[in-house]
N, C-alpha and C positions, 0 to 999 in steps of 0.2 A: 444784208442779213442783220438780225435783231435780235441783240441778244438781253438774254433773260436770265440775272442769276439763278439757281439753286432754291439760294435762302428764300426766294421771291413766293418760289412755290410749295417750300415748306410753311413759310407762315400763312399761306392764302391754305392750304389744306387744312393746317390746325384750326383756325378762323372758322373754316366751313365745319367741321367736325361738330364745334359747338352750336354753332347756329343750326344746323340742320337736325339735332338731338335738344334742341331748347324751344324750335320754334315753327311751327306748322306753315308751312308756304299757305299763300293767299288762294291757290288753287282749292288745296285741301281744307282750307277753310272753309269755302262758298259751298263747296261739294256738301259737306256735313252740317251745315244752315240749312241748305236746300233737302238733304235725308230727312231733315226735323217736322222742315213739312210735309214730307210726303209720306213719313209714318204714319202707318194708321192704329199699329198695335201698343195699348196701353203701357207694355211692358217693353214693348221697341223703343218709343217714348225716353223710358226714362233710361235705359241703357244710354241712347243717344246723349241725350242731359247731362249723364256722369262722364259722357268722353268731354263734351262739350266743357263743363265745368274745369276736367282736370287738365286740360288744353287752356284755359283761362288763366289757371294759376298757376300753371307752367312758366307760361310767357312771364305774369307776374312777377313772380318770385326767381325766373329764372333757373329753374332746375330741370330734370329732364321729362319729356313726353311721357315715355316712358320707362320702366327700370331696364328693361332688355337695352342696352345704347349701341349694338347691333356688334354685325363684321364691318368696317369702312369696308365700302366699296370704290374707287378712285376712276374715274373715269375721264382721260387726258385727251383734248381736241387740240390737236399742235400743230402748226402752224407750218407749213415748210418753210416760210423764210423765217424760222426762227430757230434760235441756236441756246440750246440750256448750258450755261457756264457757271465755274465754279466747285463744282461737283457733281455726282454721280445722280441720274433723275428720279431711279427707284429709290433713292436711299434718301434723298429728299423728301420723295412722298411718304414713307413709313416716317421718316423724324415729325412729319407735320402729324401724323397721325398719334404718334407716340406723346408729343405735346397739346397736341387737344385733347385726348382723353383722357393726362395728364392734368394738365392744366382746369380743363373743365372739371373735374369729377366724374367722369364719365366711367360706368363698370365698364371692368377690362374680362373680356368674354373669351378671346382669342388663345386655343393652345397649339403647341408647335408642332404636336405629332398628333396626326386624328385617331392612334392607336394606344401610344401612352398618355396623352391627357395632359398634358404639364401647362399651366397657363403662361402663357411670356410675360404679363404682366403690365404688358404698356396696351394691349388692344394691336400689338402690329404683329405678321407684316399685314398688309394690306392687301387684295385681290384689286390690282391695276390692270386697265383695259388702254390700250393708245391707239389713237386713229391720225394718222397724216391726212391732215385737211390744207385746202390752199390760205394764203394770207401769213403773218407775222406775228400772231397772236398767240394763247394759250389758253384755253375755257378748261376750266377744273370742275368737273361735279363732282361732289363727294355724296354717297346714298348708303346712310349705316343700313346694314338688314339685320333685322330679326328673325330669328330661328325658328320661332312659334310658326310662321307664315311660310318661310323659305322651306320649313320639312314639308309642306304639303304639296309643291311645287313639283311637278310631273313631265317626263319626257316621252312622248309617242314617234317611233317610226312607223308612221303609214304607210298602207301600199298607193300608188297612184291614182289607182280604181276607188280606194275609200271616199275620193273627191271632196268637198266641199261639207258633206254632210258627216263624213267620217271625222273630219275636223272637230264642226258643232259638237259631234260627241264626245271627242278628246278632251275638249276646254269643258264639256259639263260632268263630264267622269270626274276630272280634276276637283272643279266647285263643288262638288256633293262630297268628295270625298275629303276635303278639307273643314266642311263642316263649320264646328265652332270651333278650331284648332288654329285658325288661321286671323283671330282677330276681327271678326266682320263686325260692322260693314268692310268688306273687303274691296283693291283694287286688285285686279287682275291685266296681268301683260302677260301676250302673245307673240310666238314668233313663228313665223309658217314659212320654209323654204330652206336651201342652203345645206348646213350637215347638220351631224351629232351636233356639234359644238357651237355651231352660229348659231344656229334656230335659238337656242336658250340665250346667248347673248343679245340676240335680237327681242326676247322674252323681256331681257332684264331691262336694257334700253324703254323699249313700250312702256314701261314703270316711269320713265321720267319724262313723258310726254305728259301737258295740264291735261288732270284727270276731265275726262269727259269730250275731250278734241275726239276729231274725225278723222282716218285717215283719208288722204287725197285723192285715193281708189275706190271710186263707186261701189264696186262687190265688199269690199272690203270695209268700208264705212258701212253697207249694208248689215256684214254681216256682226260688226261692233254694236250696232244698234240691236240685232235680234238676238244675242249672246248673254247680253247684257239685260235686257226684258226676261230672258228664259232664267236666268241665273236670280234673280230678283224674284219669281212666282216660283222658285221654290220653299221658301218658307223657312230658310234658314234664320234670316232674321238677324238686326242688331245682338251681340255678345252670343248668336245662337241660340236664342230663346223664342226666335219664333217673330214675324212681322215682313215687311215689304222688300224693306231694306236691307238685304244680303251683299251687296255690292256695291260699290260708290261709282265705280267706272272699271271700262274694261277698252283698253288699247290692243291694234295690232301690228304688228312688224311683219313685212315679209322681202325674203329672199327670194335670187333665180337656185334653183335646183336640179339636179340629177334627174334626168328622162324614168329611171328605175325607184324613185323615193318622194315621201311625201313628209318630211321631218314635221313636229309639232311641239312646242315645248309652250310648258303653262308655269308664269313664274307668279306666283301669289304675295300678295304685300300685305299688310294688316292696315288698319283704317289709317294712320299717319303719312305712310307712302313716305318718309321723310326722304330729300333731298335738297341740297343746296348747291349754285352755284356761283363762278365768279370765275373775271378775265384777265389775262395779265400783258 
């Protein structure tokens, strides 16, 4: 058994907090290189141009992508031969968040009641996800989300008859209906199977697969590929003004599911997709 202090994973989450709100994965860079050229609209262009620019002097200067610096999202790959000592894991992971948004300057977004509004003031607690995976390890992602994109984000219970085409139109009800609201060039994650609850965890997961992979399921890479074209000719366009480029990538997740259900959740990102990871 291998054990892992506490503090180990509070400073690996603060660490990510900043890095993942300062600095555009290399995925998400190539993606928005690649939109530049495929714009064909004047005005798509220079939208593009202005992310591109403010992503330059971000990294620069070191400040944040953008001013939204999200809800952390914590998502913990742990290890069954490994043992967190020292303290409590949830409470490790909000101090690491509490001190990189902290630390960083990162706006503090996060209020403690979604009915009275009070801000807590540190960015925590956190929305932590934990998977027991085999091996001794710890893999930390941290994925701030922004609100611009996460309100647009959509949950359909299909019936099992709607099939495969029922789906295509869940995921493009969602896209249209996010519009410019949602940051585009947008990514989109899917999640198809499982309940209420999974499908959209499985939604948010597909966010952190490199924009643009395939899943390993022929129908289902099929249908990322034709999702993604359809979502793209409609003309939403770079900042929504119109052009090729409405989406950057579009990932899918799927579940086994209930004989009586065809769950479908649509989790919408805005151009940055920000996430970072690291092991411990």
């Amino acid at each position: 058994m291998r054990e892992i202090r506490a503090e180990k994973i509070t400073e690996a989450v603060a660490r990510l907090c900043i890095q993942a709100n300062l600095d555009l994965s290399a995925d998400m860079r190539r993606a928005l290189e690649d939109a530049s050229e495929r714009e064909e609209s004047a005005l798509g262009q220079s939208v593009l141009g202005q992310l591109r620019e403010n992503l330059r002097l971000a990294g620069q200067q070191q400040i944040p992508i953008c001013q939204d610096t999200g809800m952390a999202v914590v998502f913990l790959e742990i290890g069954q031969d490994a043992h967190v000592t020292g303290g409590d894991l949830t409470a490790a992971v909000n101090e690491g968040v509490r001190r990189g948004y902290t630390d960083g300057y990162l706006r503090k977004s996060v209020v403690s009641d979604p009915l009275l509004r009070e801000n807590t003031g540190d960015n925590t607690p956190a929305v932590l996800h934990t998977e027991i995976v085999p091996g001794d390890q710890v893999k930390i992602t941290v994925a701030p989300k922004g609100f611009g994109s996460e309100n647009m984000s959509r949950i359909f219970m299909l019936k099992p008859a709607d099939g495969a085409e029922g789906v295509k139109e869940a995921v493009l009800t969602a896209a249209r209906e996010a519009g410019p609201n949602a940051c585009p060039p947008m990514v989109v994650g899917v999640g198809i199977g499982g309940t209420f609850e999974q499908c959209a965890l499985l939604a948010k997961k597909a966010l952190l697969r490199p924009v643009g992979s395939r899943s390993p399921l022929p129908h289902i890479a099929q249908m990322e590929a034709e999702l993604l074209e359809q979502i793209n000719r409609s003309g939403i366009g770079p900042g929504g003004l119109g052009g090729r480029v409405t989406a950057l990538g579009l990932q899918i997740e799927t579940y086994a599911t209930h004989i009586a259900g065809l769950p479908v959740a649509v989790n919408i990102c805005c151009h940055v997709n920000r996430h970072a990871s690291a092991e411990l």
